[in-house]
C-alpha positions, 0 to 999 in steps of 0.5 A: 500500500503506497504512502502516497495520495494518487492525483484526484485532478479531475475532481478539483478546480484549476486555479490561474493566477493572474499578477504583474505589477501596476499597470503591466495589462493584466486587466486588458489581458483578462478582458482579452481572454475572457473573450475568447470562446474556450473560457466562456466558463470561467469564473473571475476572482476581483476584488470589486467590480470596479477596479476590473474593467468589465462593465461592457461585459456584464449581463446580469447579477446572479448574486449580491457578489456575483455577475454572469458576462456576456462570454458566459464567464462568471464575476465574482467579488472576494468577500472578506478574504480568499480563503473564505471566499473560496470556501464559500463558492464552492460551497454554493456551486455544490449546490447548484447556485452559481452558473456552471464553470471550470476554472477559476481566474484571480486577479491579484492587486499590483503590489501583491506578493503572490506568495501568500496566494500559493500557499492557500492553494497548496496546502490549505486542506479546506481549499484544496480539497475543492481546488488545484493551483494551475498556473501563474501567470505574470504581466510585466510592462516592456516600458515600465518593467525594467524600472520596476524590477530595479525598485521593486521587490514585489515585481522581481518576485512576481516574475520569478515565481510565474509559469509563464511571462507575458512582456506587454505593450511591446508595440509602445517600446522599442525594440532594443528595450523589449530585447533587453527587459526579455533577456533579464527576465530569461535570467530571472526565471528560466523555466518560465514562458515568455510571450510577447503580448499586444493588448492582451492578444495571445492563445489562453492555450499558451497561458492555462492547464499548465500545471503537473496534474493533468486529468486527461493523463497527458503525460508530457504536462509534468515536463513542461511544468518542471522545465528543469533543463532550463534551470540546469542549463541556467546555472552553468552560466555567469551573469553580469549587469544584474540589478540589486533586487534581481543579484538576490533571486536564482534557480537551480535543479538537483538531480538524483540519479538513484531511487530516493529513500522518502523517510531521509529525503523528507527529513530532508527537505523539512530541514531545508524548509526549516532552516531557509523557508523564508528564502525558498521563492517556489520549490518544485519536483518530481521524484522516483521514490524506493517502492513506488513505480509511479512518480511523485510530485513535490511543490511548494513555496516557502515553508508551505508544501502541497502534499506529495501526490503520485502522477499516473505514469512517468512521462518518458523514460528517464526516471532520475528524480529532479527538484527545482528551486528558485531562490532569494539569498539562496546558493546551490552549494548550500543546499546540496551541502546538506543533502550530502550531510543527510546521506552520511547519516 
């Protein structure tokens, strides 16, 4: 019998989450996706209806907290906090009172520190239960951005933890500045996506169901989410002409070659959490693990950890375990100096 949970997928919702700093075009990005006919049930998580440019859309109120839009997506105000708010949709669209959706798509503030919001998704046992993180999705503006990375620490974490990364207003920047900000974001974040967006135009395809649980079994999603080539890649190189906040974030991929005893790695990794949680930005992974034929998903941000869950099948041959991390203060040495402490004892 397996220690581990087998992915149950198919049975919670998919969370995206839309951040980037001021004024980067995550709401023109909204209202672009939004109408587009493959995310017509879609339901949208602002924090009041004011702040998100969606009037024309509206076509009628379903609640005091909730419109249906003319896409056939689902608007709805966050009550208090995420947490509760979360709580409370699933709890109404268990019952038949919400129209259909599924997925849900939230907006974070400008300044937010997206963090706080990952963790609620992955290991909050009352939200997850109903919800899965899919994926996070960062704005940043090809005028603005460079600046903004070089003064703000929300905006370089914004960048660093994001699956996929959209440059905006690319129309309004000249080509050598666009150049630049895409190559500092390339070292900023090597495992993510990067597009080149003009008013929010793009193929939700490229931007959502990215995750590592996939309920129709495609094994190559886990790939494209770990991307830990990118990472190994990245670290064999010397980068100069980083910004002061940018000098601070870095990522790199260990790879075990041999089948992971879980008790030692665990104690591991809990002591890894304990001792630089605060500087562990996103910390994914897929393991083989001693006694399962399955591989395990790891993923966490800070010391906040989604509970290890087994994926269907590996998606090729190659079944050397591999852990991302994206860091802030945090070198590689470091941590693998532990591991090799942890496998002598």
């Amino acid at each position: 019998m397996s220690l581990f949970d087998q992915d149950k997928s198919a049975g919670r919702m998919p969370v995206s989450l839309i951040t980037g700093f001021l004024g980067s075009g995550k709401t023109t990005l909204l209202n672009r996706v939004l109408g587009d006919p493959r995310m017509a049930r879609s339901l949208v998580l602002v924090n009041e209806f004011g702040e998100v440019g969606l009037d024309h859309l509206f076509m009628q109120s379903v609640a005091g907290d909730m419109v249906l839009l003319q896409s056939g997506c689902v608007c709805c105000t966050i009550q208090g906090d995420l947490d509760k708010t979360l709580r409370d949709i699933a709890r109404r669209r268990a019952k038949g009172e919400t129209p259909p959706f599924d997925r849900v798509l939230l907006e974070t503030t400008g300044l937010a520190d997206p963090a706080p919001i990952l963790q609620l998704l992955l290991n909050t046992p009352m939200i997850s239960h109903d919800y899965r993180l899919d994926s996070v999705v960062a704005t940043v503006d090809a005028l603005n951005g460079a600046r903004q990375l070089d003064e703000h620490q929300e905006a370089v974490k914004q960048a660093a933890v994001a699956d996929r990364l959209l440059i905006s207003k690319t129309d309004l920047a000249d080509i050598n500045t666009s150049a630049r900000l895409r190559a500092r974001l390339e070292d900023l974040n090597p495992g993510a996506s990067l597009f080149e967006v003009v008013q929010g135009e793009i193929d939700p395809a490229l931007l959502f169901d990215s995750g590592p649980f996939d309920p129709s079994g495609k094994s190559d999603r886990v790939q494209q989410w770990l991307n830990a080539e990118a990472h190994d890649h990245h670290h064999h190189h010397e980068h100069h002409d980083r910004s002061r906040h940018d000098a601070h974030i870095g990522s790199f991929c260990l790879t075990f070659d041999q089948p992971l005893d879980w008790d030692r790695f665990n104690r591991w990794l809990m002591a890894v959490r304990a001792s630089w949680g605060d500087k562990l930005l996103r910390v994914k992974g897929v393991l083989d693990v001693v006694g399962e034929s399955q591989p395990l998903v790891v993923h966490g941000v800070h010391r906040t950890f989604h509970p290890p869950t087994l994926l269907a099948r590996w998606p090729d041959d190659d079944r050397r375990s591999r852990l991302v991390f994206i860091t802030r203060d945090l070198d590689r040495a470091m941590v693998e100096a532990s591991w090799t402490e942890m496998e002598q004892t």
